[in-house]
C-alpha positions as CSV (number, residue, x, y, z in Angstrom):
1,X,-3.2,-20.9,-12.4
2,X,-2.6,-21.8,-8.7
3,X,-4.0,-24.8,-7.1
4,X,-3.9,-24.5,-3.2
5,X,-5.3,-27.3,-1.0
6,X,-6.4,-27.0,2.5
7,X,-3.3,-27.1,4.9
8,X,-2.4,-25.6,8.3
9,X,-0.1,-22.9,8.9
10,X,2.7,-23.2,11.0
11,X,6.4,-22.0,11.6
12,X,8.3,-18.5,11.4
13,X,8.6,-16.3,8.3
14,X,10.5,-12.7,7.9
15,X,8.3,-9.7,7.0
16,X,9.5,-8.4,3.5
17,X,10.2,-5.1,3.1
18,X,7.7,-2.2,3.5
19,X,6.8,-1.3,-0.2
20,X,5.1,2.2,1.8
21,X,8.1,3.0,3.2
22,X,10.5,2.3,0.3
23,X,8.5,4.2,-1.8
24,X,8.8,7.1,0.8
25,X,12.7,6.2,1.7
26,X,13.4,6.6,-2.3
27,X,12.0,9.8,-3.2
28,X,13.3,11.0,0.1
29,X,16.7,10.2,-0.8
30,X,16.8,11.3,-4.8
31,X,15.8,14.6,-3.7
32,X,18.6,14.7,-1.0
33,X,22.0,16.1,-2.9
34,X,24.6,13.3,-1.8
35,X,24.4,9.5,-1.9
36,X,22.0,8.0,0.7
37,X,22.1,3.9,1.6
38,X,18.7,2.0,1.6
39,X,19.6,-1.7,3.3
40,X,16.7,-4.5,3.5
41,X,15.0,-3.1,-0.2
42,X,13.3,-5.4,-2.1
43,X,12.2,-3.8,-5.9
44,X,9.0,-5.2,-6.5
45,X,7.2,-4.3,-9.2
46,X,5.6,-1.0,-8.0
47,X,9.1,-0.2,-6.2
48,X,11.0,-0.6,-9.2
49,X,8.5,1.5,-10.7
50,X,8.9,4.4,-8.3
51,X,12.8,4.0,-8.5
52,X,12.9,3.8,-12.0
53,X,10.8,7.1,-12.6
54,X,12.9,9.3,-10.2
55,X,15.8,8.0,-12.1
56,X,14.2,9.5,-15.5
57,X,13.0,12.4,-14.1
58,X,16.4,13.6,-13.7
59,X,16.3,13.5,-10.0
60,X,18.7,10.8,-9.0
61,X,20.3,7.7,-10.3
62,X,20.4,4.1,-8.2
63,X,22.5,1.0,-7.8
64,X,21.5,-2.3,-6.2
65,X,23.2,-4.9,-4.8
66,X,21.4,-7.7,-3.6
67,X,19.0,-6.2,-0.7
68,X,21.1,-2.6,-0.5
69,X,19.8,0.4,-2.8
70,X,22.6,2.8,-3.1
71,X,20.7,6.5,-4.1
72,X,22.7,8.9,-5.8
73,X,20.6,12.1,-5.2
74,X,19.5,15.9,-5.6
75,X,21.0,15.5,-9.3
76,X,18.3,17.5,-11.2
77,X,19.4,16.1,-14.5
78,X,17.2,16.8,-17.7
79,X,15.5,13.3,-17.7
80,X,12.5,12.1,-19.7
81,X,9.5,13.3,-20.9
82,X,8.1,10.2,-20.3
83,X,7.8,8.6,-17.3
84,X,6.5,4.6,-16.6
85,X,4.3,4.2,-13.5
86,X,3.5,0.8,-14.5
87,X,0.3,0.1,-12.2
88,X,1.8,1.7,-9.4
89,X,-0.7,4.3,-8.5
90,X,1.8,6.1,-5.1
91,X,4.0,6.3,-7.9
92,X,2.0,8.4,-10.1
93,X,0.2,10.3,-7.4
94,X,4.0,10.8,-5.2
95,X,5.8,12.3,-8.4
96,X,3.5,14.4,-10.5
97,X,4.0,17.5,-7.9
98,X,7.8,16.7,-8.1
99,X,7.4,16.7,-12.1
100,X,5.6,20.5,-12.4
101,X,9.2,22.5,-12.8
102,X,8.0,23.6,-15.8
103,X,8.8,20.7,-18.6
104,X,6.3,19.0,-20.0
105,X,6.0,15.4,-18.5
106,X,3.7,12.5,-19.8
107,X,2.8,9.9,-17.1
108,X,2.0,6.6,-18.7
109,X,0.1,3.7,-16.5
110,X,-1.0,-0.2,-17.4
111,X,-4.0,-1.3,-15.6
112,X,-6.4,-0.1,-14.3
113,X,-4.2,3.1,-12.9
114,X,-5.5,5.8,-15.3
115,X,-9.2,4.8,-14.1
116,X,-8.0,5.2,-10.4
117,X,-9.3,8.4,-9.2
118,X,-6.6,11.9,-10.4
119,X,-9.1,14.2,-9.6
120,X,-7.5,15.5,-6.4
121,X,-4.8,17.7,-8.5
122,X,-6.9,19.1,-11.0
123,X,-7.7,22.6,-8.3
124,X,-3.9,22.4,-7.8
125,X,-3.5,22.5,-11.8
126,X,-5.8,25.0,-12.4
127,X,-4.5,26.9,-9.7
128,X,-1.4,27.0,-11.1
129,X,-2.5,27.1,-14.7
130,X,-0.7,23.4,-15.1
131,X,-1.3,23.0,-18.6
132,X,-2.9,18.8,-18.3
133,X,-4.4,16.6,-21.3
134,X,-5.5,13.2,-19.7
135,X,-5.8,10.3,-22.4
136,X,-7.1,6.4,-21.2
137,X,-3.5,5.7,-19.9
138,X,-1.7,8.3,-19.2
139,X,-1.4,12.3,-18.3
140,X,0.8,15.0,-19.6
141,X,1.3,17.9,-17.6
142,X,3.1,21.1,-18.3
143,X,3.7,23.7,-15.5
144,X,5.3,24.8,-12.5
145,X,4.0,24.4,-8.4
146,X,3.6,27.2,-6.5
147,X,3.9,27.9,-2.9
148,X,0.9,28.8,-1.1
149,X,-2.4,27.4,0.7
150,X,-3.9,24.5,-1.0
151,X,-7.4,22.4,-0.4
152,X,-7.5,19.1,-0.8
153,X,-10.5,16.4,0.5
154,X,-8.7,14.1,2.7
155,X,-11.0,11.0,2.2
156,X,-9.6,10.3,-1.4
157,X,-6.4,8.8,-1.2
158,X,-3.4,9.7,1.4
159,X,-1.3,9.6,-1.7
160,X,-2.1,12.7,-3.4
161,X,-1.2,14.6,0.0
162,X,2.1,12.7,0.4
163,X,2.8,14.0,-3.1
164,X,2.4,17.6,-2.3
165,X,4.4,16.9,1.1
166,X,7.1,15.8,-0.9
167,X,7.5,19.1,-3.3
168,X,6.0,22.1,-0.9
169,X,9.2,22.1,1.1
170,X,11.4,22.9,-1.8
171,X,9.8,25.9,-2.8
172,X,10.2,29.3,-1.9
173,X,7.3,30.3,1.1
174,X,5.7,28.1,3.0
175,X,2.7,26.2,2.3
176,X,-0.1,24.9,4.0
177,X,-2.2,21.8,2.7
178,X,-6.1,22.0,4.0
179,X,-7.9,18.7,3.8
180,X,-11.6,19.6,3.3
181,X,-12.8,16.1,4.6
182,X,-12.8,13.8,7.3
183,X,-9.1,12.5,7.0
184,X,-8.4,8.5,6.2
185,X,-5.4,6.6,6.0
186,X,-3.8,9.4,8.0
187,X,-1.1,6.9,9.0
188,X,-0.2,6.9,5.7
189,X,0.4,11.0,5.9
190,X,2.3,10.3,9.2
191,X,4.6,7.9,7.7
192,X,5.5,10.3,4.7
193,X,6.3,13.1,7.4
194,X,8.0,10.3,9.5
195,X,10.3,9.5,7.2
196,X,10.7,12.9,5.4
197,X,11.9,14.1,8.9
198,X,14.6,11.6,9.0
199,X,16.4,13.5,5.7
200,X,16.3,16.8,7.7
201,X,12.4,17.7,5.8
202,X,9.7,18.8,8.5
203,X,6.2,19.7,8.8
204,X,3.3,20.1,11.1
205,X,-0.8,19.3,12.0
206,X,-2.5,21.9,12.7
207,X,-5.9,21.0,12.9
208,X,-7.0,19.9,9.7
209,X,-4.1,21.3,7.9
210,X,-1.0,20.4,7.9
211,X,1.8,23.6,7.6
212,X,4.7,23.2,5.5
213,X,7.7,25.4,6.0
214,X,9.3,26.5,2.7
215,X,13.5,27.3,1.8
216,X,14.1,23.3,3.2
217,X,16.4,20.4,1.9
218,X,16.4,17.0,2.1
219,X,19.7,15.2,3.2
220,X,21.4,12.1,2.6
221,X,20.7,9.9,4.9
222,X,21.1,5.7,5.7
223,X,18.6,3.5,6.6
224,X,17.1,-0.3,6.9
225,X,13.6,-0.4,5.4
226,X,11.6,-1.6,8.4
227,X,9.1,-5.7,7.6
228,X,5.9,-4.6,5.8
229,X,2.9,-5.0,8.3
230,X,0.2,-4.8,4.7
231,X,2.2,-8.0,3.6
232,X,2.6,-9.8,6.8
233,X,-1.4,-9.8,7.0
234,X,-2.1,-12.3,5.1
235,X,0.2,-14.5,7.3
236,X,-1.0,-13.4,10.7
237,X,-4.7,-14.3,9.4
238,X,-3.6,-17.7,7.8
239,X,-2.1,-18.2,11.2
240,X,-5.2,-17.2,13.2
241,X,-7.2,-19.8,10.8
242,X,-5.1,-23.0,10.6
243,X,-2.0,-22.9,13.0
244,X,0.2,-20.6,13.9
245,X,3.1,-18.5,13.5
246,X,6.2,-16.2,14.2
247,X,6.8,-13.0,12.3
248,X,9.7,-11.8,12.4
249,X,11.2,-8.0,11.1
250,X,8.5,-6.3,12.1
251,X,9.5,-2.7,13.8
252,X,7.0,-2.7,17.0
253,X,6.3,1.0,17.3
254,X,5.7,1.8,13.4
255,X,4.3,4.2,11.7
256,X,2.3,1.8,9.6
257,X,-1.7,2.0,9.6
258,X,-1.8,-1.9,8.5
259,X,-0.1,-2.8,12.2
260,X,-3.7,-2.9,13.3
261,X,-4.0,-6.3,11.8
262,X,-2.9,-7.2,15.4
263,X,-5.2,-5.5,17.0
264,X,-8.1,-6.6,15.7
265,X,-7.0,-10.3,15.9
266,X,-6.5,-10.0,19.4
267,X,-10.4,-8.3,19.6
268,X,-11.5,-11.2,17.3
269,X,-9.9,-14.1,20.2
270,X,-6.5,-14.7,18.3
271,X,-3.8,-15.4,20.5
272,X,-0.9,-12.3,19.8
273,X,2.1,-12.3,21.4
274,X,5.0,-9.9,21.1
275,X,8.0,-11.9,21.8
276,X,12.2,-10.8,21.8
277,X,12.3,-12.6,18.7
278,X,9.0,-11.4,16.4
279,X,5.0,-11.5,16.4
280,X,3.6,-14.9,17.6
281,X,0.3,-15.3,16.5
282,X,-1.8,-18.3,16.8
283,X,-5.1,-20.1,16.2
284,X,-8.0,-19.9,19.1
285,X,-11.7,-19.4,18.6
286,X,-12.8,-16.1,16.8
287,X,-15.6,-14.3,17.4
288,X,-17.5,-12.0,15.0
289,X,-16.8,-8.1,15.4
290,X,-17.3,-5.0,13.5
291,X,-14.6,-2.9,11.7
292,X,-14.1,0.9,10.4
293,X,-11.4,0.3,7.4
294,X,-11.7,3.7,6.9
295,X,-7.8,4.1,8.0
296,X,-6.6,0.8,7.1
297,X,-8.1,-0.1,3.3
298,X,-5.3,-2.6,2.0
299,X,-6.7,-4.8,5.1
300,X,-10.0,-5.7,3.7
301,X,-8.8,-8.3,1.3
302,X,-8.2,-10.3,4.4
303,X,-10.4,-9.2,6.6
304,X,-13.2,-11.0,4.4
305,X,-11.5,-13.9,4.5
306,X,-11.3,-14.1,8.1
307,X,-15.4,-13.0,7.8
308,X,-16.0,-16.7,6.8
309,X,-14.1,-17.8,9.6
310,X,-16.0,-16.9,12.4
311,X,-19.6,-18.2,13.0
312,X,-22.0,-15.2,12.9
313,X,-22.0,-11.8,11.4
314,X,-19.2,-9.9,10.9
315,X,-19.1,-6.1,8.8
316,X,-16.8,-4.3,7.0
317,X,-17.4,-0.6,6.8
318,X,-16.2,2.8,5.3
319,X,-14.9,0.7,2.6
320,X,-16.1,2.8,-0.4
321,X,-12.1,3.7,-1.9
322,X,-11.4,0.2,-2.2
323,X,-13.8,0.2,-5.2
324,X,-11.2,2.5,-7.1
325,X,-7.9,0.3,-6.3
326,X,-6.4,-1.9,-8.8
327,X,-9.7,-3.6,-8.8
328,X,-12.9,-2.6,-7.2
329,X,-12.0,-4.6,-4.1
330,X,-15.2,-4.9,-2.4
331,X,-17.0,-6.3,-5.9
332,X,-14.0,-8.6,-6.2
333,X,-14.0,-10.3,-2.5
334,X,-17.7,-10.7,-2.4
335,X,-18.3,-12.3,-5.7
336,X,-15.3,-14.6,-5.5
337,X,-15.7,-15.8,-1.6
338,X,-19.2,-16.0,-2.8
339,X,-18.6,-18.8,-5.8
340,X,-16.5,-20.6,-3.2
341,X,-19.0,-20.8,0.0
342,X,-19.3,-17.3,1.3
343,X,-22.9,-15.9,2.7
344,X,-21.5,-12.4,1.5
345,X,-24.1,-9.1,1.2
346,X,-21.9,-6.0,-0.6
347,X,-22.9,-2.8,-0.2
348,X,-22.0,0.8,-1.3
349,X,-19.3,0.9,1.0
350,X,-19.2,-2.1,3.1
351,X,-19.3,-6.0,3.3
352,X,-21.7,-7.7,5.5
353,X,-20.3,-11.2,6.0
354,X,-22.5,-14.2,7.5
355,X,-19.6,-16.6,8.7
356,X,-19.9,-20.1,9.3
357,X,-16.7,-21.0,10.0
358,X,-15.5,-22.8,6.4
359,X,-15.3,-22.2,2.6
360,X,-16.3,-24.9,-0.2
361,X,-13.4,-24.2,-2.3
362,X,-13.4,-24.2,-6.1
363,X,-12.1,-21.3,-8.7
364,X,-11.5,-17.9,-8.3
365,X,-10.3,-15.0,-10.0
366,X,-7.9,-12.4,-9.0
367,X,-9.0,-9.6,-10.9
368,X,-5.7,-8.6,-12.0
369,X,-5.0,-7.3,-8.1
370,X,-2.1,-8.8,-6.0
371,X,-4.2,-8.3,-2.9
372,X,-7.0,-10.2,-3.9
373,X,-4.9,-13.3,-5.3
374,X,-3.2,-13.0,-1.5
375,X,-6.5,-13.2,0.4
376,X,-8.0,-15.9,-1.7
377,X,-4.4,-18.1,-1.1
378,X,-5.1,-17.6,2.6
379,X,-8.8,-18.5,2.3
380,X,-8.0,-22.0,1.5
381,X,-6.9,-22.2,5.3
382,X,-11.1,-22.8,6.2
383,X,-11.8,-24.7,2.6
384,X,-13.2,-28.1,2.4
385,X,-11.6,-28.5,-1.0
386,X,-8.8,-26.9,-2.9
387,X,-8.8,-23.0,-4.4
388,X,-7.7,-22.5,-8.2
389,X,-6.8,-19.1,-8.1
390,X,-6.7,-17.3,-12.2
391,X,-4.0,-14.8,-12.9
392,X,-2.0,-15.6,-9.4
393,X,1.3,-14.3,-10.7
394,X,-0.1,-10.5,-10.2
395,X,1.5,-10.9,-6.7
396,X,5.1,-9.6,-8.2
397,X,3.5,-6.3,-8.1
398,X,4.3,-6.3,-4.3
399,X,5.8,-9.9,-3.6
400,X,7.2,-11.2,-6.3
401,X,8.3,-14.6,-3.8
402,X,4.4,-15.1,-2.2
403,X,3.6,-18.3,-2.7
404,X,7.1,-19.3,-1.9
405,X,6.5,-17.8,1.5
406,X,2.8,-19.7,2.2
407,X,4.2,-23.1,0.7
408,X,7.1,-23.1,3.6
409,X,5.2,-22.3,6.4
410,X,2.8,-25.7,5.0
411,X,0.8,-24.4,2.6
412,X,0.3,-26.7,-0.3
413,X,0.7,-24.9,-3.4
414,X,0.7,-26.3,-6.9
């Protein structure tokens, strides 16, 4: 358990790495033949994961040294049949296109990663005739990826597009990806083809589909993995509650969906500043708004929080994926801000907050999701009394040092 008492936020604090783009920067570089140079990686849990199952599929091998991932890539080595994703589900989702060149791979997940929505590649096996036997934690598959036009709903998850973005290129002919749905998360597809570009890999929007040359290569290339906006979140919001705050390693103009955490502070009365020297955000009176999630899902953790803060009502909508993440999300944040204080209404595929400006305080589970155990830490910002959090420690799936990081810009942490 963590005990954290009601403090105020204040002081500076470096964005940890981006676990999207180090997922993206890694698989990048083990298909690029040559050794490629990752500076500013931090191997969480779901990033070791990721680097770990490249590594025994053949693909690449990796040393690190302190913050700097050295990739040695475009090996193509016999590797494992089975692979670990751990609870990592853009690990599993990323790689199972990669894994159909015809050896028969079993994907293992811990968790709740099996029960996460797969469905999205059962056309592409069966177009394929990808042999697949799914068990309660894991998938073996059996096949090879062909080039060709492929339909895919695009208000699943980004992730199983980013997987096929990853493969198409290698093959033969080109490829076109059609997304039968109104698209969400599409940062998420932009940063894939944002950072696929920078090892020489290229595609395109047309419309709804997104055309995928074929006959390409990925190259070696060097990098420094750019502050994680998902992560830095919870800090801005704790800031905009209790204090304030500089964050720092943040690229400006990213890619990242999650950099709308700013935005919507600013729409909320939260004073944002962009400074030479980081993100300065700080405490003013909020106001109630409403917000489509519908491109930015790993915000809603938070957003709820700062739902109690304001005085009025504030809604969370086009939130129905989050009920397949590594909890149902919107269950989780409305039944545990509810046993601490919260007038919270859930719906199919929203939250409906009443804010009054404070919490109670009391004990909380994190339903075994790092994201939730983050937002409740920052809900003791507007509690009366302290928030015993169950199961905290499930932060090391993204940041292992968390806590750390709250208790040193004064949050009291036991």
């Amino acid at each position: 358990m963590k005990k954290v008492a009601p403090s105020n936020i204040q002081g500076s604090i470096k964005a940890i790495p981006s676990k999207s783009v180090s997922h993206r920067a890694l698989i990048c570089a083990a298909l690029a033949k040559g050794d490629s140079v990752l500076e500013n990686m931090a191997f969480s849990e779901d990033i070791s994961a990721t680097a770990n199952a490249l590594r025994d599929l053949g693909l690449c091998e990796y040393e690190l040294h302190d913050n700097v991932c050295i990739v040695h890539g475009g090996l193509h080595r016999e590797g494992k049949e089975e692979i670990d994703c751990g609870e990592s589900g853009s690990t599993l989702r990323f790689l199972v296109p990669l894994a159909l060149d015809g050896k028969k791979r079993t994907f293992k997940g811990h968790g709740r990663l099996m029960k996460r929505p797969q469905g999205a590649y059962d056309r592409i096996f069966l177009r394929n005739n990808v042999e697949a036997v799914k068990t309660e934690n894991s998938i073996t598959i059996c096949g090879t990826l062909d080039s060709g036009e492929y339909a895919m709903p695009g208000d699943i998850s980004s992730q199983f597009v980013s997987g096929m973005l990853y493969a198409l290129p290698l093959l033969m002919d080109d490829s076109g990806i059609h997304l039968t749905t109104k698209i969400e998360s599409r940062p998420y597809i932009d940063l894939t083809r944002n950072v696929q570009a920078m090892f020489g890999v290229t595609s395109r929007w047309r419309g709804h589909i997104i055309d995928v040359s074929g006959r390409q290569g990925y190259r070696p290339h060097d990098m420094t993995i750019e502050g994680d906006y998902s992560h830095a979140a919870f800090f801005a919001v704790a800031a905009a509650l209790s204090g304030e705050v500089l964050l720092q390693g943040l690229k400006e103009n990213s890619e990242q969906g999650d950099k709308e955490i700013l935005g919507i502070l600013q729409c909320m009365g939260a004073e944002v500043e962009h400074r030479e020297d980081g993100i300065f955000v700080r405490k003013k009176m909020l106001k109630p708004i409403e917000i489509d999630v519908s491109q930015i899902p790993d915000l809603v953790p938070v957003l709820a929080v700062l739902g109690c803060a304001v005085e009025g009502k504030m809604r969370i909508y086009n939130a129905g994926r989050l009920r397949y993440k590594e909890s149902d999300r919107l269950h989780a944040m409305a039944h545990e801000l509810e046993k601490i204080g919260a007038d919270i209404t859930e719906y199919e595929d929203s939250l409906v907050i009443n804010g009054t400006g404070m919490l109670d305080g009391g004990e909380v589970e994190s339903h075994s999701d790092h994201r939730i155990a983050m937002a409740l830490t920052v809900a003791s910002c507007i509690a009366k009394n302290a928030i015993t959090i169950h199961d905290p420690m499930v932060v090391k799936k993204s940041a292992p040092n968390f806590y750390e990081e709250f208790a040193s810009l004064g949050g009291i942490v036991e």
